[in-house]
Structure formats: C-alpha cells, structure tokens
C-alpha positions as CSV (number, residue, x, y, z in Angstrom):
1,X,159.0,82.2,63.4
2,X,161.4,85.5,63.3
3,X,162.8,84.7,60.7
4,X,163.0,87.7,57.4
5,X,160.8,87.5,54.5
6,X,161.0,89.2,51.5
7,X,157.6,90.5,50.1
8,X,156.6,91.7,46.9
9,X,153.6,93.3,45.6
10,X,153.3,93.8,41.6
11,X,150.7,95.2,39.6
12,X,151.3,94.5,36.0
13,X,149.8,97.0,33.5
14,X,148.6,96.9,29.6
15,X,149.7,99.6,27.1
16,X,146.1,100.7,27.5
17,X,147.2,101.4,31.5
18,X,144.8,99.1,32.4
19,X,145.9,96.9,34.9
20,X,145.5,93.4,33.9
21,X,148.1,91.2,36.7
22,X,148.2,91.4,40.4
23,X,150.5,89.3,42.2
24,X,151.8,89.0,46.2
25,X,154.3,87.1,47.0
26,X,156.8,85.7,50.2
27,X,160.2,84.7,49.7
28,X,163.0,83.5,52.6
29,X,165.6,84.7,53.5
30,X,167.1,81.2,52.8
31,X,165.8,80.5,49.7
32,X,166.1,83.7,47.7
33,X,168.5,85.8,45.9
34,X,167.7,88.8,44.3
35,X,169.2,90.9,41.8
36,X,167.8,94.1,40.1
37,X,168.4,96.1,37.2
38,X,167.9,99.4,36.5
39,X,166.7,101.4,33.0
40,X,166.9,104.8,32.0
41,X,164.8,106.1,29.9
C-alpha cells in the first residue's frame, strides 16, 4: 500500500547515439539492494 518503491527509468544508447533500449522498472524496498559505481572519465 505505502510502502517505498524504488523506480528506474533507462534508456540505453548505440555508439551511433541512437537509442536502441528502453526500460522502467519497480523494485521494493524489501527485496532490493542497490549498489552504484562511479567512473571518471
């Protein structure tokens, strides 16, 4: 009911820049860990 959600929207691109993958998806709060790493460029 209340309960948090995690969502994510993604576009995935080619080298081209043309988008070629679109994605939306809902994760619990129960069910989920996330992790994230960073790049620099």
């Amino acid at each position: 009911p209340d309960d948090p959600v995690l969502e994510v929207e993604q576009v995935a691109f080619l080298n081209t820049g043309e988008p070629f993958e679109y994605s939306f998806a809902r994760h619990r709060y129960d069910k989920f860990v996330f992790s994230s790493v960073h790049v620099r460029k």
